[in-house]
N, C-alpha and C positions, 0 to 999 in steps of 0.2 A: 473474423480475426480481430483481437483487440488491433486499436486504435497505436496505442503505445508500443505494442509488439510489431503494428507494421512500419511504425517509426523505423522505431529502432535497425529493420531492414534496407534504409534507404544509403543512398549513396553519400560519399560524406559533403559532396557541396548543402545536400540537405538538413542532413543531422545538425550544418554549423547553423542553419536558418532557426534550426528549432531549438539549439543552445540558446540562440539571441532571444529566445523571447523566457528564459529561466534568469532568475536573480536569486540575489540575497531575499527579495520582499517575498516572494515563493520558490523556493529550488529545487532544482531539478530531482535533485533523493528524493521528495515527495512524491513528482510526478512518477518516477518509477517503481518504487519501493509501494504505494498504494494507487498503482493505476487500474487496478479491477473497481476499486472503492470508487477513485475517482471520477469514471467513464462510468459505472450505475448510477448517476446522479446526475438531475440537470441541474445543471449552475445557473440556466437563462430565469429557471421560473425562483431557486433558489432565490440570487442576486434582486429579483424584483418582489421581496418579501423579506422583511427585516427579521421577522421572527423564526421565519423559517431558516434563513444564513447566520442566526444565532444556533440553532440547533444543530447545522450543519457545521460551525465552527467546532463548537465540543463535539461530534463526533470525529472531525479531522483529530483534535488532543487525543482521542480515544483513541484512533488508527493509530496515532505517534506512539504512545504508550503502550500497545501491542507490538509494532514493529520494535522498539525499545527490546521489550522484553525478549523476543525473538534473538535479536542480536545477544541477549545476555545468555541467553541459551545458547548460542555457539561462540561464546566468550571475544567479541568482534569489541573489544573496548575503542578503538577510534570510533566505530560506526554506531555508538552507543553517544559518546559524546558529544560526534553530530547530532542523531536526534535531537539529546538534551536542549542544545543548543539554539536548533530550529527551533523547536517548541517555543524555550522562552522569547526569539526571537517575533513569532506568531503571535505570541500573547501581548508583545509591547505593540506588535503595527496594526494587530484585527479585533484583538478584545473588544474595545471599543467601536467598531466600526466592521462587523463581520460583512454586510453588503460588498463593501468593497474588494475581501480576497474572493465572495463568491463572482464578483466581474471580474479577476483577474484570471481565472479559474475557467470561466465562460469563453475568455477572449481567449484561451490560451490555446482551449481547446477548439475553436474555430478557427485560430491559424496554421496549429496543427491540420486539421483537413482539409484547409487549402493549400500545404505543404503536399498534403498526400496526393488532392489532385493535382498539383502539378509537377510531380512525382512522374505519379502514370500516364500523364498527358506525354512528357516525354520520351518514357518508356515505350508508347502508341507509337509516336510519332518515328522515333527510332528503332523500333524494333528490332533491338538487341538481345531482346531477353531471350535466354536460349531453354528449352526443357528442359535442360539438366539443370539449371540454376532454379528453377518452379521447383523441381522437384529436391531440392534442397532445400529450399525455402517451405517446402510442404514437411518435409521431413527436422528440420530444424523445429518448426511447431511441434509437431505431435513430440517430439523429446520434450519440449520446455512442457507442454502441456503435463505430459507423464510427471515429470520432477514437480510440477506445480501439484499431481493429483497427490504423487507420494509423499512429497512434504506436507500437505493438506492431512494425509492420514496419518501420517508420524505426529504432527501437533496433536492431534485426535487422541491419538495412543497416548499420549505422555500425558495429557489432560486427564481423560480416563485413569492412567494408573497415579496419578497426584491426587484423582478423586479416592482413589481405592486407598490410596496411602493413608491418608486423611480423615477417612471414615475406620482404619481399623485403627489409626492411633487414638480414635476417638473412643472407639471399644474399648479401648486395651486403659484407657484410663480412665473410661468410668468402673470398668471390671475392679481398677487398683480403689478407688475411690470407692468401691461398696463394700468388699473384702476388707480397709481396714475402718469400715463405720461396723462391720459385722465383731470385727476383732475388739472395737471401743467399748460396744454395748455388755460384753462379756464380762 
């Protein structure tokens, strides 16, 4: 299970441990909004190569600008503005110095899992947790997962038929563009 999704499952004295370590210099919309992106990447080996946390910075802008659009596609204008905002906000503290958000990125993600182990350590130790609660929490996944597969295939689709769009508007006006070279030559 993602990292981020088992966050998100934790008690709230926890979730306030994992606010504290979100800011303005990276926030938290990020970490949730692109947390498949940002858990496939290590940040350790990132952070300790400058050219590589330069590449990884533009592709964070690229994530942002997808999610952007996303949001523009379900006409979500505060969460549009956010992004905007984040964005250029990332551009004025890491342009210059991407190493740096890949260490904050690193660290963030390694107090995160020591949040989680001691999470479960207390959950062990208290053995509260009941199987009906497992199995909500197993069943709460497979729904997020399904919505994550469906929306995964609806971008699909709509990609697809903006391709199809696209390709026949392109037909249809070189069709008009030959037809009246054919009518000129006349």
């Amino acid at each position: 299970m993602a990292q981020w999704l088992q966050l998100s499952m934790l008690d709230c004295k926890y979730l306030e441990q994992v606010d504290q370590l979100y800011d303005d210099s990276f926030p938290m919309d990020i970490r949730q909004y692109l947390s498949k992106w940002i858990e496939s990447i290590d940040w350790d080996v990132t952070a300790a190569q400058d050219s590589l946390a330069t590449v990884r910075f533009h592709d964070l802008l690229v994530q942002l600008d997808d999610q952007h659009s996303r949001f523009t596609l379900d006409n979500n204008f505060l969460q549009q503005h956010n992004f905007r905002k984040i964005k250029r906000n990332l551009q004025d503290r890491f342009q210059e110095d991407p190493v740096h958000m890949a260490m904050i990125i690193a660290r963030n993600l390694k107090e995160e899992q020591k949040i989680l182990a001691n999470a479960k350590d207390a959950e062990v130790k208290s053995g509260t947790v009941s199987a009906m609660v497992v199995e909500k929490q197993k069943l709460d996944n497979k729904v997020k997962e399904m919505k994550e597969k469906f929306m995964d295939q609806y971008l699909k689709s709509l990609e697809d038929l903006q391709d199809e769009y696209d390709f026949k508007l392109n037909t249809l006006k070189n069709r008009g563009k030959t037809s009246y070279r054919r009518r000129n030559r006349k």
